[in-house]
Structures are given as structure tokens and as C-alpha cells.
N, C-alpha and C positions, 0 to 999 in steps of 0.2 A: 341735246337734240339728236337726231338721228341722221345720218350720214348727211350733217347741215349742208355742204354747199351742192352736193352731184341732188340733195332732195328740191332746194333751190331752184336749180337749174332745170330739172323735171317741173317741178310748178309752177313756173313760167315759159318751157315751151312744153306744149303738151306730144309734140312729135318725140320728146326721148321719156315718154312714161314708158315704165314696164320692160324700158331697155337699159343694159348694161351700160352705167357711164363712169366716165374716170374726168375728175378735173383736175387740171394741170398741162404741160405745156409738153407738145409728142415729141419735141427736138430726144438725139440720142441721152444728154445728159435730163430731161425731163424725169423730172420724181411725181406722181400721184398726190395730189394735193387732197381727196377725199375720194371715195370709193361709193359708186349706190349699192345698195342691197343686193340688187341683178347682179352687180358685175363680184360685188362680194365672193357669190358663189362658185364664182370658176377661180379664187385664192389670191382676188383681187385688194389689194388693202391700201391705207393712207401710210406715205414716208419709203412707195415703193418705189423702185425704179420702173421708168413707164417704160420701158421696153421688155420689161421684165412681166411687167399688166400686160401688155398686149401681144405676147405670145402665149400668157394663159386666156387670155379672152379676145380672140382679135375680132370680135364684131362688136368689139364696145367702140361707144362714141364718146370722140377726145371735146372736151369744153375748155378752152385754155383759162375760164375763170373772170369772175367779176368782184374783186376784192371789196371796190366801194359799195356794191351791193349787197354783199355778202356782211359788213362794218352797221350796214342801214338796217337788215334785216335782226342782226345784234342787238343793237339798239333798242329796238321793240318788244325784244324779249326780255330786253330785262326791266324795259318801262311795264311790263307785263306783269314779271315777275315781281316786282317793287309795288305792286298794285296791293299784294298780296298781305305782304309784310315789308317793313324798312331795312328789316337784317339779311341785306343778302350783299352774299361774298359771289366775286365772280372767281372759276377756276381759268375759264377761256372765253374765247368768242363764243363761243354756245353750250356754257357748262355754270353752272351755278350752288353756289350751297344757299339753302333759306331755313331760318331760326323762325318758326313757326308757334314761337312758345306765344303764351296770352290770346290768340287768333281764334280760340276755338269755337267761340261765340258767333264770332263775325263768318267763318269758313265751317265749321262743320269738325269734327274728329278729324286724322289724319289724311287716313283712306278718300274720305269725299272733301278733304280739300284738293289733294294730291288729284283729282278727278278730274274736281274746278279748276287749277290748271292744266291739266292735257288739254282742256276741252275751250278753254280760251286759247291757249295756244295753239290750236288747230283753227275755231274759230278766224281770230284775228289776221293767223301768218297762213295759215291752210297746210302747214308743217305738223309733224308727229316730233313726241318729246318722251323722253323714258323719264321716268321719275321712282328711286329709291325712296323711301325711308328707315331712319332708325335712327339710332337714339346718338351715333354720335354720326361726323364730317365722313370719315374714311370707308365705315360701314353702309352708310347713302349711298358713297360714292360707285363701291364695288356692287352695292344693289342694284342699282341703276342699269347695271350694265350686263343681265341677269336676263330678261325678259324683250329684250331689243327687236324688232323698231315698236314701238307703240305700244310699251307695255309698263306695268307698274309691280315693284317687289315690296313688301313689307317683311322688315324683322323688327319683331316684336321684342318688345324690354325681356329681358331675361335671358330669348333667342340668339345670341350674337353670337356666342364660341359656336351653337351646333350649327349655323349659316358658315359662319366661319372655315370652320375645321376641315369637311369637304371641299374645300378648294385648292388649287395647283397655290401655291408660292410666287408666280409670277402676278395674280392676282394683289398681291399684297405692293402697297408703296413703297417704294426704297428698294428695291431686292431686282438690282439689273444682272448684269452679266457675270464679274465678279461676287458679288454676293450670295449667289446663285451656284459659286462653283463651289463655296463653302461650303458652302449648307448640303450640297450633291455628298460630300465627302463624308457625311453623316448619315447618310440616306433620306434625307427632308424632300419630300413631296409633296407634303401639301401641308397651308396654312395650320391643321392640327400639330403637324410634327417637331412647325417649329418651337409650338408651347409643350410638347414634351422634353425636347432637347433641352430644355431650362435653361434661367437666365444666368448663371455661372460660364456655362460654355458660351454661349453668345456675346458674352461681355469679353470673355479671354481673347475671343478668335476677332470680333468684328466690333470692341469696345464701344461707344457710347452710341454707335447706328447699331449694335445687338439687343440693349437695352431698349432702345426704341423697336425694331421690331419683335421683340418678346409682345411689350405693352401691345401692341396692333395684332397681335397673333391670340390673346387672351380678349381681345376686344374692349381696350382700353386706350380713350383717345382724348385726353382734357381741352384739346383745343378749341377755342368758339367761332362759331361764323364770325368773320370780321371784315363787314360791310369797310369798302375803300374808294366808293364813289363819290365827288359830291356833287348834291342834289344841284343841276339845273331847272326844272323846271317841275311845279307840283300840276299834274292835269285831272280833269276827267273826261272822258265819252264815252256817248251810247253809240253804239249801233242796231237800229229799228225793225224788228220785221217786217213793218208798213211803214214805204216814204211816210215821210209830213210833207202837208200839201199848203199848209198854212203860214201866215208870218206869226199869229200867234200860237199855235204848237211850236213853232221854232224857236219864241221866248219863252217858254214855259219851260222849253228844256232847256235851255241856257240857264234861267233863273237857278233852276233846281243844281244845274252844273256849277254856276259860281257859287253856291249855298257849301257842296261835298268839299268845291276847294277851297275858302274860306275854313271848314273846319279843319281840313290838314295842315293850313298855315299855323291855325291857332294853337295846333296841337304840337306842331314845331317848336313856335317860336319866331317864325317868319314874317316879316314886309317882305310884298315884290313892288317894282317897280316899274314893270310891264304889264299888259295883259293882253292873251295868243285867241284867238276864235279858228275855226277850224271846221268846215264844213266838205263834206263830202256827199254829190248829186248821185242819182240813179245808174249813169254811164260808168261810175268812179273817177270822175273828175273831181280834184281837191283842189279846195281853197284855200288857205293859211295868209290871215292878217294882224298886226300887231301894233301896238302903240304903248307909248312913256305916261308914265303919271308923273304928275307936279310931287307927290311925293308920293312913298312907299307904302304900302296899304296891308291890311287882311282881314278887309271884309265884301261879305257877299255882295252889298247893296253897289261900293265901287267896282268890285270888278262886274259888277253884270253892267251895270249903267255905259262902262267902257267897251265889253261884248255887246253890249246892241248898238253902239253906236256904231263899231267896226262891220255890224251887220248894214246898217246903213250902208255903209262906204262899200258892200261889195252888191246891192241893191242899186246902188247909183252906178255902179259899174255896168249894169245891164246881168250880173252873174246869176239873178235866181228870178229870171224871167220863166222858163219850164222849169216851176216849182214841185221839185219831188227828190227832198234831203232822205240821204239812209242814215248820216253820223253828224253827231254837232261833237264840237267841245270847246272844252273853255279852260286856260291855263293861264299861272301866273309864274314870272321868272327874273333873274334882276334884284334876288333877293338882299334883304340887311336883317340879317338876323335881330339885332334890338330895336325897339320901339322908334318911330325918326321922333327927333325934335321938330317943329310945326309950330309956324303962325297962326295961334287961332283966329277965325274970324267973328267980330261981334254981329253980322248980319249976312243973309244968307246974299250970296254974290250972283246976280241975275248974268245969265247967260254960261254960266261955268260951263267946262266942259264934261262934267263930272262932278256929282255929289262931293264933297268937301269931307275929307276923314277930319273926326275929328274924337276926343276923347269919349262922349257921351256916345259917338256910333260907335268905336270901339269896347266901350265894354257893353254895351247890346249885343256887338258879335261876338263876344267871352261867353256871355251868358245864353246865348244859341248854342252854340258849339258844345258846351258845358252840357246842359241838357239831352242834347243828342247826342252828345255821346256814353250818355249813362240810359237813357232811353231809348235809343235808335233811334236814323235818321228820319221817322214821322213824325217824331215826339212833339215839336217845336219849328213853325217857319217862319218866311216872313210873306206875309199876305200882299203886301204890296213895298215897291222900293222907292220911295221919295216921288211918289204918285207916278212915278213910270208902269208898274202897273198895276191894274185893277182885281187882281188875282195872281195865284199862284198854285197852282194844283200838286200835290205831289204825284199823280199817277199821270202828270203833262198831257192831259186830254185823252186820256184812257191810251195812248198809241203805246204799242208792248215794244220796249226794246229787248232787242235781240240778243245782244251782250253790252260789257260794258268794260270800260279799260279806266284805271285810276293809279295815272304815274306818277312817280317822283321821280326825275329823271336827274 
């Protein structure tokens, strides 16, 4: 992300746009928690001391920082990013690596996937995001950080020493103060130099960290993205260009929404045990309501049955009396990863609270999910859910969403 918490802080009060901001705390021992862009320029940076910031820039404004907001805003990025692909490694609170491999279909070539997220994450957070690629972890990373705020680098398979070699040394991982002063003693300047210097001297002077950076200096990095999150919750939502004004546009996207999470359960592995609805009005007023299943599920027909009935519950509420929704969604969470064991029932149980999983509905939703996903999500639906409804439109009543968010949180 780009200077995540001072950009933050700008996007929610519009009084410090376009002005120099520094977060962190102005007492004498105060360090610069992150830097905007504005105040960047007058040699302002993160890890500085703030009094040190505001005698180069002293008409910045000091934001002592919103950490829990800043953890929430997190969150969403990489519910964001996990939308994309399941292999994502986080580096930081607003840094990520993503294994992009098999996607190509679903997202495009590199470049316009890499596009598709700047542009949901602008979208969604109203933040700017740099994004590297290339072909290994450490070369992204240094890409990235290349074309800053809001821009995108490609290095191309083959390109990595000539990307490489032009660069300062400090560029490279591993190579702080001491290592730094080695390498000076050789005259090493830049990332090329140190693959001239060959890996004999580097092993003698800086043994098994020399070896290593030789390898990152020739642009050779074996290590893989390795996702260390585990999955709270699988979601989806839209966000609409035009409210829905209806209670049935509002189930037709729901349907459609427990349909997308249903298939990412299936394609896990997943029973949840919950299921989240999620509505967000006109004003940006959000609602968020949840409820327990008698047992563990993953399919479409339960969890929608339990999103409209949670839709009830916020109808009885008096909450979608000025009917004009911009975002639904529908999540399930609470997971067990193996099949539950389950009382079958010989006859259908009048008054349930909920359609009855049972073996016959789970592999109807095997062979949904199956289909769709060797066909795409048109290929195959369900026209109606245990007579809850009468249809099922995939383009939920012609209303265009505006974007769409599909997490694994």
C-alpha cells in the first residue's frame, strides 16, 4: 500500500488531503509512524524521529494514529486480496506476496490482473496500492517499490539481472549497515556488482548470508509464497451501481451469493457452521447478522435459506423500511473441515428452521460446483431452493454490480 496509515488518515478527514502528514505521536521522544507523500518531500520518512520530521517540514499535521483502524483497514485488504488467489503470504500490515499461478483464466494475464487489483482496492478501501510483478518473491518485492504511489512495474521472465543490476545495494534484502560496509570495501555499488564480485569472495568475507546474496543478486529466489493465515471466514459481495429497491433483487443476489460461497466451500473441503448476511443502505449504514446451524453445511440451498431468513430478522427490525441496498453479502464461518456425521431424517420435518442437509443435497451441490467450475459460474444453477424461490436469475434482475469482493478470511 502506499503510505497506508498518513493515506488513511487523509481518506477519512478530507481537511489533511494534499497536506503534509506525519502519524505518530509529537512528544520529544515521538518517532514517525508513516509519512504522506506531501510531507515525504520535504525528507520526511517512517522510523524518523518527529522532531527530526518537523524541522524539515514544520507545517505538517501530526495524527497521533488509529492503530485499531488502521488492523481493520488490514483486514480488508487481504480479504481483498485472498479474493484473488488463496496463496497469499503476508509481509506486513499492508504488504503482501500473491502466487498467481492457475488464475489466468479466472483474472486475465499478469498485467490486467495486477490492474483488477489496484482497482478493487481503490474501489473497495478508496486507497492506492503499488503492485510489482515477477517471477520470484524478492524481485515483486523490489518492483513494487519502483513506480510508487499508484503505480505498477513488470519484470519480465528473463529480465530480472538487467532490472536488477542498475540498482543501489541497499535495494537488496539482507545488506544493512555492516554488510554494507563489506561490500564498500570492494567498491559494490550496485546490485550488479555484487554478481561480479562472485560467490568465492562473498562466502569467504560474509559466509552463508554471501551465498545468499550472490543468489538475490543473479536473481535467484526458490522460496514460495507461503500463505500463514487460517481461513476465518469464505464470503462474497457485490457492490451495485444502482441501489436495489426490491426485496426480490435482494434475494436474487443473495441466492446467487450463497451459490459463489457454496462453491469455494466445496472446493476447500469446508462445512461452516454459521452463516453472516451483510447489507449495506444508501447512507453507508451497515448491517451485519449471523446465526448457528444445527449442523455444518456447504451448500448453496442452506446457506441461502438461512441469509433470507436473517433478512427477515433485519426487516422485522424496521432496518430496510427506505429500501435502497448498494452491497449484500453472504458468508459462512465456524468451519470443520470433514464431512459432519448427521442424523438422517426419513421425512421432511415441518417447521424447520432450515432445509435439512443431507447426503442427496450434498452431492447435488458437488455436482453444481463441479460443473461451474470447469464451465463457469453460468454454466449450471439452481432455479429455485426448496420452493423458497420461484427463480433465480444469474444477472439478479439486470442491476449491474459495481464491483465485487470474494474472501477467504
Amino acid at each position: 500500500m502506499d503510505a497506508f496509515f498518513a493515506s488513511i488518515e487523509q481518506r477519512d478527514d478530507p481537511r489533511l488531503r494534499g497536506k503534509p502528514v506525519l502519524v505518530g505521536h509529537a512528544g520529544k521522544r515521538g518517532v514517525v509512524a508513516a509519512a504522506s507523500y506531501e510531507a515525504r518531500r520535504f525528507g520526511c520518512h517512517s522510523a524518523q524521529p518527529m522532531a527530526v520530521a518537523r524541522r524539515r517540514c514544520p507545517q505538517a499535521v501530526i495524527v497521533p494514529g488509529r492503530h485499531e483502524v488502521y488492523l481493520g483497514v488490514s483486514a480488508e485488504l487481504f480479504e481483498i486480496l485472498e479474493g484473488f488467489t488463496p496463496v497469499v503470504e503476508g509481509l506486513s500490515i499492508d504488504e503482501a506476496f500473491l502466487d498467481m499461478s492457475g488464475t489466468q483464466r479466472l483474472h486475465g494475464p499478469p498485467r490486467v490482473a495486477a490492474e483488477r487489483i489496484r482497482q478493487t482496492v481503490a474501489e473497495r478501501l478508496r486507497l492506492t496500492c503499488s503492485v510489482g510483478i515477477a517471477s520470484a518473491k524478492f524481485i515483486a518485492k523490489i518492483a513494487s517499490d519502483q513506480d510508487k504511489p499508484d503505480g505498477l512495474t513488470v519484470v519480465e521472465p528473463g529480465r530480472e539481472r538487467a532490472f536488477l543490476h542498475r540498482l543501489p545495494v541497499r535495494e537488496l534484502w539482507g545488506v544493512g549497515p555492516r554488510t554494507q560496509e563489506v561490500l564498500e570495501r570492494y567498491g559494490v555499488r550496485t546490485i550488479g556488482d555484487i554478481a561480479e564480485l562472485g560467490l568465492e569472495t562473498l562466502e569467504r568475507d560474509l559466509g552463508e548470508h554471501g551465498r545468499h546474496l550472490h543468489q538475490l543478486s543473479v536473481g535467484v529466489d526458490p522460496r514460495p509464497v507461503s500463505p500463514g493465515r487460517e481461513r476465518k471466514q469464505v464470503s462474497h459481495e457485490n457492490t451495485f451501481g444502482e441501489d436495489l429497491r426490491s426485496r426480490p433483487e435482494i434475494e436474487d443476489w443473495l441466492l446467487r451469493q450463497s451459490t459463489r460461497v457454496a462453491d469455494r466451500l466445496v472446493a476447500k473441503g469446508l462445512h461452516g457452521r454459521k452463516v453472516h448476511l451483510k447489507l449495506r443502505d444508501a447512507s453507508f449504514t451497515t448491517w451485519t447478522r449471523q446465526c448457528s446451524l444445527d449442523e455444518p453445511t456447504q451448500e448453496a440451498r442452506v446457506i441461502f435459506a438461512r441469509a433470507r431468513a436473517l433478512l427477515d430478522r433485519l426487516e422485522a427490525e424496521g432496518k430496510l423500511r427506505a429500501l435502497r441496498i448498494r452491497l449484500t453479502g453472504v458468508g459462512v464461518s465456524d468451519f470443520r473441515r470433514d464431512a459432519p456425521a448427521r442424523q438422517l431424517e426419513l421425512l421432511p420435518v415441518e417447521g424447520a428452521a432450515e432445509p435439512a442437509t443431507d447426503d442427496r443435497g450434498e452431492a447435488v451441490q458437488d455436482v453444481l460446483s463441479e460443473v461451474r467450475r470447469r464451465f463457469g459460474g453460468k454454466a449450471l444453477g439452481l432455479a429455485g431452493v426448496g420452493g423458497i424461490r420461484r427463480e433465480a436469475r444469474d444477472d439478479a434482475g439486470a442491476v449491474p454490480d459495481l464491483s465485487t469482493r470474494i474472501d477467504d478470511d
